[in-house]
C-alpha positions as CSV (number, residue, x, y, z in Angstrom):
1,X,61.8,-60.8,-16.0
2,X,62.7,-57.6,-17.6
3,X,66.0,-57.0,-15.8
4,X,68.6,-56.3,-19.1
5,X,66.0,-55.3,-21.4
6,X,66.6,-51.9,-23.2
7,X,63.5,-49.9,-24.4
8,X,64.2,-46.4,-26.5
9,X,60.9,-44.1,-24.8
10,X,59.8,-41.5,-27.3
11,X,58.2,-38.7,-25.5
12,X,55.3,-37.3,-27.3
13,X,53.5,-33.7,-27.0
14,X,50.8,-34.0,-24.5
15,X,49.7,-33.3,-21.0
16,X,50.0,-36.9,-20.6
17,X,53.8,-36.7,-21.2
18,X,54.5,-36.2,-17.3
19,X,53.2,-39.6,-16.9
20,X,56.1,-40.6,-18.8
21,X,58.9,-39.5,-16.1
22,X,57.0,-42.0,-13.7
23,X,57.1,-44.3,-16.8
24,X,60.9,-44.5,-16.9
25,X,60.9,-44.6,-13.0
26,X,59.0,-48.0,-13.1
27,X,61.1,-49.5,-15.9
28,X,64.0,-49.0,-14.3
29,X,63.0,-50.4,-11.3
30,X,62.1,-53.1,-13.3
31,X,65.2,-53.6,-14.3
32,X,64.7,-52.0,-17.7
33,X,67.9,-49.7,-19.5
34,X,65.5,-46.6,-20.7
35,X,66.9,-44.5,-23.7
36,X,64.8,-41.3,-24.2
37,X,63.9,-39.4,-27.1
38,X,61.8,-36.4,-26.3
39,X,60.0,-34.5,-29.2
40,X,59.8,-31.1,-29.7
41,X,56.0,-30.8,-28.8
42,X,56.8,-33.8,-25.8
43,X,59.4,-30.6,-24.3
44,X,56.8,-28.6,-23.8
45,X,55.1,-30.5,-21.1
46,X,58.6,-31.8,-19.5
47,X,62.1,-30.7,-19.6
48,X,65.1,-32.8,-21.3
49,X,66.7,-32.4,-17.5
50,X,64.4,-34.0,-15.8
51,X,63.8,-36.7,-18.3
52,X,67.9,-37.3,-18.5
53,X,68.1,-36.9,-14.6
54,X,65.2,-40.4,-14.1
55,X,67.0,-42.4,-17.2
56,X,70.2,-41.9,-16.2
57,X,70.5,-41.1,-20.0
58,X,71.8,-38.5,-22.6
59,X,68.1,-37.3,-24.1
60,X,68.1,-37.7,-28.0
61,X,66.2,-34.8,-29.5
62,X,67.5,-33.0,-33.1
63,X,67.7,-35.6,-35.8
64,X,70.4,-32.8,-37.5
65,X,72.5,-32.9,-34.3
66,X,76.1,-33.3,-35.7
67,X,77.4,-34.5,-32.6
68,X,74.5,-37.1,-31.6
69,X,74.9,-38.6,-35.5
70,X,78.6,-39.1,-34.9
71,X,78.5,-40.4,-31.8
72,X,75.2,-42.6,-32.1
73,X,73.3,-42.1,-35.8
74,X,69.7,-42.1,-35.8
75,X,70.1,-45.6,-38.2
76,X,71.8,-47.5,-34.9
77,X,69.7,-46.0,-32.2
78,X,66.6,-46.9,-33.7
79,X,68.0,-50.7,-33.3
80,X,69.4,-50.4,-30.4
81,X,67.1,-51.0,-27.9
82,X,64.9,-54.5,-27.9
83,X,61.2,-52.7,-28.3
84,X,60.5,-48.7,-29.0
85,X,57.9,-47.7,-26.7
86,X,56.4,-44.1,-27.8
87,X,53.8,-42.5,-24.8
88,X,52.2,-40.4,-25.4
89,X,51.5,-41.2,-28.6
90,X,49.7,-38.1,-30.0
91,X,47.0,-38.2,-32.4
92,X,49.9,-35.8,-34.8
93,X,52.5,-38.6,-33.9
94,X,50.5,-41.7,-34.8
95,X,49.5,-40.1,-38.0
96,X,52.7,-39.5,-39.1
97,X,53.5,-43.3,-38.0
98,X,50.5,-43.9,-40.2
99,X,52.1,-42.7,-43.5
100,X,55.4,-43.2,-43.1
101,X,56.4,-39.8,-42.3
102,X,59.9,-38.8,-41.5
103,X,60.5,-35.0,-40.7
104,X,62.1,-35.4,-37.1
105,X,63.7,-37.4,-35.0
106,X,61.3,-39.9,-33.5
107,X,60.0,-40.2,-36.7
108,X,62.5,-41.1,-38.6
109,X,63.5,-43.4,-35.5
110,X,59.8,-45.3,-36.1
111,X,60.1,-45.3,-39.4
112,X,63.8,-47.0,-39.0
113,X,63.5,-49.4,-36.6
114,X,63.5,-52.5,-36.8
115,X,62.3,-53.7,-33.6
116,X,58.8,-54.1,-31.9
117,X,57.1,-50.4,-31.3
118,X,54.5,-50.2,-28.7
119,X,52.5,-46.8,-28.6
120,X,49.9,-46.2,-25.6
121,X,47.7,-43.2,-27.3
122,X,46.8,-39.7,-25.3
123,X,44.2,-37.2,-26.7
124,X,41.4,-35.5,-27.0
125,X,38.1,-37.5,-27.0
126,X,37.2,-35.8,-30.4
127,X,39.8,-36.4,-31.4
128,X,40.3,-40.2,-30.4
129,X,37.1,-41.0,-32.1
130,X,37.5,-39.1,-35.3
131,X,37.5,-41.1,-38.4
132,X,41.3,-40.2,-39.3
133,X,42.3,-41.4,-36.5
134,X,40.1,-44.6,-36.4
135,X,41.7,-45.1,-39.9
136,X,45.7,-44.5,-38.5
137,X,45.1,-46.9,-35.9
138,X,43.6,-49.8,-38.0
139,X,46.8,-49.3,-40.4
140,X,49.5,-49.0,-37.6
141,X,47.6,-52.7,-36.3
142,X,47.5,-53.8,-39.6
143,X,51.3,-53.0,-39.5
144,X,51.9,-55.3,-36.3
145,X,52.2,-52.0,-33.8
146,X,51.3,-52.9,-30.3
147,X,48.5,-50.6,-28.4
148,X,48.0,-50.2,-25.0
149,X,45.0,-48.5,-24.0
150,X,43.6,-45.6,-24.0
151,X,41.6,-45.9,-21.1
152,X,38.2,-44.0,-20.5
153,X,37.7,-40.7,-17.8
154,X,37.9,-37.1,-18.0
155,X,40.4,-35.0,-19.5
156,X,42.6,-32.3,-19.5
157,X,40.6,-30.5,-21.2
158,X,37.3,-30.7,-19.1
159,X,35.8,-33.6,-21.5
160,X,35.2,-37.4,-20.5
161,X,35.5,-40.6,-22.5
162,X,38.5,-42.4,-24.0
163,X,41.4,-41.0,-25.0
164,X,43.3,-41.2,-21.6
165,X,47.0,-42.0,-22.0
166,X,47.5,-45.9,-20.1
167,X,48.1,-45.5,-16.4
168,X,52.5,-46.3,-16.8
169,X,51.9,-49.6,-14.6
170,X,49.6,-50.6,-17.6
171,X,52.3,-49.5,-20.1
172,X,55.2,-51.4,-18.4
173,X,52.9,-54.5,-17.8
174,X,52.6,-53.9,-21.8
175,X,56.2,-53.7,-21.8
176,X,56.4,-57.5,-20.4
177,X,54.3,-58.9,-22.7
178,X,55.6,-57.6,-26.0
179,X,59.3,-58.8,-24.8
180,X,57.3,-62.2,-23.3
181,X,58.5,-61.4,-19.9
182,X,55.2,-61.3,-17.8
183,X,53.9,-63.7,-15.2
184,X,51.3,-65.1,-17.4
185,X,54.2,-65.8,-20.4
186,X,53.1,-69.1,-22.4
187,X,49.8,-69.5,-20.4
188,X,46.7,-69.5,-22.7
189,X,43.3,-68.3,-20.8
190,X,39.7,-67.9,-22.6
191,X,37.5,-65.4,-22.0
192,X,34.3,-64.9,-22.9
193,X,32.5,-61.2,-23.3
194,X,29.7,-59.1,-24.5
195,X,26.0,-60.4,-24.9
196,X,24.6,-62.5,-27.0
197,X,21.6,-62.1,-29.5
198,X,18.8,-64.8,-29.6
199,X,16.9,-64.5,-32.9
200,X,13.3,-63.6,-33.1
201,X,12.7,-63.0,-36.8
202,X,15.3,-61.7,-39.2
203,X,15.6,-58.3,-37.5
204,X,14.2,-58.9,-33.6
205,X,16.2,-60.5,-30.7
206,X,16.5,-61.1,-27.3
207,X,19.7,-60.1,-25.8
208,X,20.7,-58.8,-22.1
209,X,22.3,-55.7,-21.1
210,X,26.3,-55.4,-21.7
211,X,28.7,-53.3,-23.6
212,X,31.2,-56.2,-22.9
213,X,33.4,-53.1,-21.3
214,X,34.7,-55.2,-18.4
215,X,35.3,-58.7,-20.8
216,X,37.4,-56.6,-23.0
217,X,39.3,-54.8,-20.0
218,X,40.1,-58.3,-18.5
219,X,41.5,-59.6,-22.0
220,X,43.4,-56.7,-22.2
221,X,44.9,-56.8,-18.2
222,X,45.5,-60.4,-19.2
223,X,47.1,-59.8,-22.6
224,X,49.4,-57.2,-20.7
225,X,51.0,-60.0,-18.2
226,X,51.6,-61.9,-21.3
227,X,49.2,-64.6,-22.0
228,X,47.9,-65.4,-24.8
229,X,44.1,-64.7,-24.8
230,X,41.3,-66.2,-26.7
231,X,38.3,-64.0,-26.7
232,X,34.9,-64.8,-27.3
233,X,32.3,-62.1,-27.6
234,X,29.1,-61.4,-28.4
235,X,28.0,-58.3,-30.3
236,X,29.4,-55.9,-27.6
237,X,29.6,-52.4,-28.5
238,X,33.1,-52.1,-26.8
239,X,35.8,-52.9,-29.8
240,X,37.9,-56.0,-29.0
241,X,41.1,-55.2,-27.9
242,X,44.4,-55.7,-30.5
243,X,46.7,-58.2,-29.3
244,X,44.4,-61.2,-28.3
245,X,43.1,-64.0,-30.8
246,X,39.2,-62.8,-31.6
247,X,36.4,-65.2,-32.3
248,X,33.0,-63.1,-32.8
249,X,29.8,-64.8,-32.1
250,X,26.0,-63.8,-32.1
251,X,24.1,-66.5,-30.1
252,X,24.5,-68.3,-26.8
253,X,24.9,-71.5,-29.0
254,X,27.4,-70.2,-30.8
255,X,29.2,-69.0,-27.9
256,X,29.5,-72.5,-26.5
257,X,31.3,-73.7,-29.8
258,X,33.5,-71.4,-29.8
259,X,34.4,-71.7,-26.0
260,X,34.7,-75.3,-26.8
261,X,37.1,-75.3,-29.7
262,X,39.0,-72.6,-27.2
263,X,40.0,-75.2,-25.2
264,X,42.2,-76.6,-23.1
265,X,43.2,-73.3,-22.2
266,X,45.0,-72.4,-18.3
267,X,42.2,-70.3,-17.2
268,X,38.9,-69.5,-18.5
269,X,37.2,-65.9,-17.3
270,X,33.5,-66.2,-18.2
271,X,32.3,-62.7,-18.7
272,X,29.7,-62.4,-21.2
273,X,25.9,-62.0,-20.8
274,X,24.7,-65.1,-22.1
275,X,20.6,-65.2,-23.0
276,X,19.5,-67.9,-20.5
277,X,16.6,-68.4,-23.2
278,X,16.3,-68.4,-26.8
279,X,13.1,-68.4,-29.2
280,X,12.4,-72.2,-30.2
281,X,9.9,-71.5,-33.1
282,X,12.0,-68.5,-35.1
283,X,10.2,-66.9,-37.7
284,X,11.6,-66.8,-41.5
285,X,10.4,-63.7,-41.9
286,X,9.4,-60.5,-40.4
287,X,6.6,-60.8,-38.2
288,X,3.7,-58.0,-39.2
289,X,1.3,-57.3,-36.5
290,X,-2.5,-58.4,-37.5
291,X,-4.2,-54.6,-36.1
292,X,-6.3,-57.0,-34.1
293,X,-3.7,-56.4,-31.2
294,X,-2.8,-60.2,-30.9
295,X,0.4,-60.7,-30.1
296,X,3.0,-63.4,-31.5
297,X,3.4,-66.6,-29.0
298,X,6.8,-67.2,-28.8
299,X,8.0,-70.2,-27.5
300,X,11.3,-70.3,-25.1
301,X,14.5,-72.7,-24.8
302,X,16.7,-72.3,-22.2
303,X,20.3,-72.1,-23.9
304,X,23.0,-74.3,-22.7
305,X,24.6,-73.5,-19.6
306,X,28.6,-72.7,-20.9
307,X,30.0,-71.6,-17.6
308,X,28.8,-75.2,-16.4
309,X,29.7,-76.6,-19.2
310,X,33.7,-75.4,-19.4
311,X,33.2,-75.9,-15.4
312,X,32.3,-79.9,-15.9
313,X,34.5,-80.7,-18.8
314,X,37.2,-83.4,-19.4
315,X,39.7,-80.3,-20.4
316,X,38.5,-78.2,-17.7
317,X,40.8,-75.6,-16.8
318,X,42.7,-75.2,-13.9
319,X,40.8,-71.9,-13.0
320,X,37.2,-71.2,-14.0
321,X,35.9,-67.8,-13.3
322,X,32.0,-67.0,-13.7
323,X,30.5,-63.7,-13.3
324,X,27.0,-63.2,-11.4
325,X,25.3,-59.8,-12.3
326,X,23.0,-59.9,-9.7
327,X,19.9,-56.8,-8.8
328,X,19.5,-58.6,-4.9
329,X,21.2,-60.6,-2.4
330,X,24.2,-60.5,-4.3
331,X,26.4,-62.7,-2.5
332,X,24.5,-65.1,-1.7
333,X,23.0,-65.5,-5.0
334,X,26.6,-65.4,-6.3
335,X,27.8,-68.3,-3.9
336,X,24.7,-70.0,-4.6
337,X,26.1,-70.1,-8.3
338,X,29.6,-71.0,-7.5
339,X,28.3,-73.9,-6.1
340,X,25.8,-74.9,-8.5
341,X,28.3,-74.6,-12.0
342,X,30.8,-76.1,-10.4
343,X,33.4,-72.9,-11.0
344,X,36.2,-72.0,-8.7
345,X,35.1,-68.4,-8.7
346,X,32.4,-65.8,-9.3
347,X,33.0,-62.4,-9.5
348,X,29.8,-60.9,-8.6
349,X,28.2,-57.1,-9.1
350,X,25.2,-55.0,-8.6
351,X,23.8,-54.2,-11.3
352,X,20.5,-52.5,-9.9
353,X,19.9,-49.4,-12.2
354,X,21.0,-46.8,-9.3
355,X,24.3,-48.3,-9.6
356,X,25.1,-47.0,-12.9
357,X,27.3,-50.1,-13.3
358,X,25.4,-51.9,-16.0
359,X,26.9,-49.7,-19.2
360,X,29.4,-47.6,-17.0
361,X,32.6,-47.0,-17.0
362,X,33.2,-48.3,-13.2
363,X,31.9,-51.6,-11.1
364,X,32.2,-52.7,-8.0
365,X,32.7,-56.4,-7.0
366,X,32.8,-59.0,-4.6
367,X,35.4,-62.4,-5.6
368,X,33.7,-65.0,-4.3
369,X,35.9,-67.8,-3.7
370,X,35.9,-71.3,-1.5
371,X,37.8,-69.0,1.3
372,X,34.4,-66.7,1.5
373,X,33.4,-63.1,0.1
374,X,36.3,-60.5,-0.5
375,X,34.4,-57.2,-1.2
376,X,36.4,-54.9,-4.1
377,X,36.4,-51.0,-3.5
378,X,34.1,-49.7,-6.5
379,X,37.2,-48.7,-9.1
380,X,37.2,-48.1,-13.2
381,X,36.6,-51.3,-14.9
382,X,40.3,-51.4,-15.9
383,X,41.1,-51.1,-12.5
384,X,39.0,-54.4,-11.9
385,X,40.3,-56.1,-14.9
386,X,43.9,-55.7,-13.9
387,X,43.4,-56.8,-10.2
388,X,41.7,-60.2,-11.1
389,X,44.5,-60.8,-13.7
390,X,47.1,-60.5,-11.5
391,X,45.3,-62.4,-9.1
392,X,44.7,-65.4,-11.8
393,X,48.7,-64.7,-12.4
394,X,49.3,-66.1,-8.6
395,X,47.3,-68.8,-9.7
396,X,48.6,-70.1,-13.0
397,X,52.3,-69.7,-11.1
């Protein structure tokens, strides 16, 4: 699917820059003609021999080389290739991406091109988070740049959180969507994430527990194989990933809606915490207590059942996949549930406090499908997300 395809890799400064020589291994394999630019920071961490010895390619480094501008200016290399791929892309790198910088070579390249640029991020957690950043990253999406990851785990430097350069399976998955070559190309699958809030007054609600971190992991695994993705979520506390059609919701009702007007779709992936219940007498306005110690009565609706509800319709799709957070008898509540919606299948976790799954950045899960129970090693939730993609993938084929 990507055999022919030629991608112009710009090496960033980073530890994460050795993943970069297993990178161009991949692509290749794929099929994939890899021309490399390696920055001046980005040879710091690997060597232009080694990077020219995988690629099978002269390295492009000094924008003032004489010889490289007579043989191949900077102008025509930057259009060259059919997408510019930059990992790592350093928080120094993306800023200058940011404002339009030009003082080297890969920069100038970026600035030039005019071809799809993909960047898959790598740095310090601080630094990941800090509002400069935040701000370079909503311009370069505002722009139309493609992001892949980063992912979440500890660093380098000792630290732990996101700011983990993509895993180079994830980047060259990434790679295949952005050029529409991946096995999910022209498929459209819905998926729902996050919790939802059920109003108690103007500033109480009922919700359950979830960041929506494995949601947003699945739309992004699916995303990468190239579907297009319609996601649903709840007020998570997990951003949305770039690259998939958003639709942000607060309650379970307004969930279903939006899953409805979703549809048809190839595959839906029900994720989100839904409130089973909702308040049926909402107050207008801030309830006070009385210092009598009565409390309110609040009177409960159960919420409409969406994965039963996408699982039952007349454009059902031709997978449904519920979740089943479970704290007992996991599996066979979770096959109990398969049955009773009507899905195809429920992927199914722990989440009894000593699990640490329930806000974490790992699960462990059990697919429960009409051939039985097939228990998943515990793995990072992008792990998890990109496994049940691919598996969907064989589905959709």
């Amino acid at each position: 699917m990507l055999a022919g395809k030629r991608v112009l890799l710009i090496i960033g400064g980073g530890i994460a820059a050795y993943k970069s020589l297993e990178l161009i291994r991949l692509l290749q394999k794929a099929g994939v003609s890899v021309v490399p630019v390696l920055t001046r920071a980005g040879a710091e961490f690997v060597t232009p021999l080694s990077v020219s010895a995988l690629a099978g390619h002269k390295v492009y480094q000094d924008l003032f080389d004489l010889t490289d501008e007579a043989e191949m200016g900077h102008i025509k290399l930057s259009r060259a290739a059919d997408l510019v791929v930059v990992a790592p892309a350093t928080a120094d790198l993306m800023a200058k991406m940011a404002g339009g910088r030009a003082d080297d070579l890969a920069s100038t390249l970026l600035l030039a091109t005019d071809k799809q640029v993909l960047v898959a991020p790598a740095m310090n957690v601080r630094m990941w988070g800090h509002a400069s950043t935040r701000r370079n990253v909503a311009t370069l999406q505002g722009d139309g740049v493609l992001m892949v990851g980063p992912n979440e785990g500890e660093m380098a430097c000792g630290e732990y959180g996101p700011g983990r350069m993509a895993e180079p399976v994830e980047i060259v998955a990434a790679v295949g969507a952005a050029l529409g070559g991946g096995p999910l190309a022209g498929r459209h699958v819905l998926v729902t994430s996050g919790p939802t809030h059920e109003p108690i007054d103007p500033v109480r609600y009922i919700a359950n527990r979830s960041s929506g971190a494995q949601g947003t992991a699945i739309a992004a695994a699916l995303r990468d194989l190239g579907a297009r993705v319609t996601f649903v979520t709840g007020p998570a506390t997990v951003p949305a990933p770039v690259g998939v059609d958003v639709v942000r919701v607060e309650t379970a009702a307004q969930m279903l809606a939006a899953v409805q007007a979703g549809l048809p779709a190839d595959a839906a992936v029900m994720a989100a915490a839904v409130a089973d219940w909702r308040v049926a007498n909402v107050k207008g306005q801030k309830m006070k207590k009385d210092g009598a110690g009565q409390a309110p009565a609040l009177e409960f609706a159960e919420n409409a059942d969406i994965l039963a509800v996408v699982s039952q319709a007349a454009a059902r799709p031709r997978l449904v996949v519920g979740f089943a957070a479970e704290t007992e008898r996991v599996v066979e509540h979770a096959t109990a549930k398969r049955l009773r919606k009507g899905c195809d299948w429920i992927v199914a976790n722990d989440v009894s406090p000593g699990t640490g799954i329930m806000g974490g950045a790992e699960n462990a899960v059990t697919l429960i499908t009409d051939a039985g129970a097939e228990v998943w090693p515990r793995m990072a939730k992008e792990a998890v997300a990109r496994q049940l993609a691919q598996r969907i993938a064989e589905v959709l084929r």
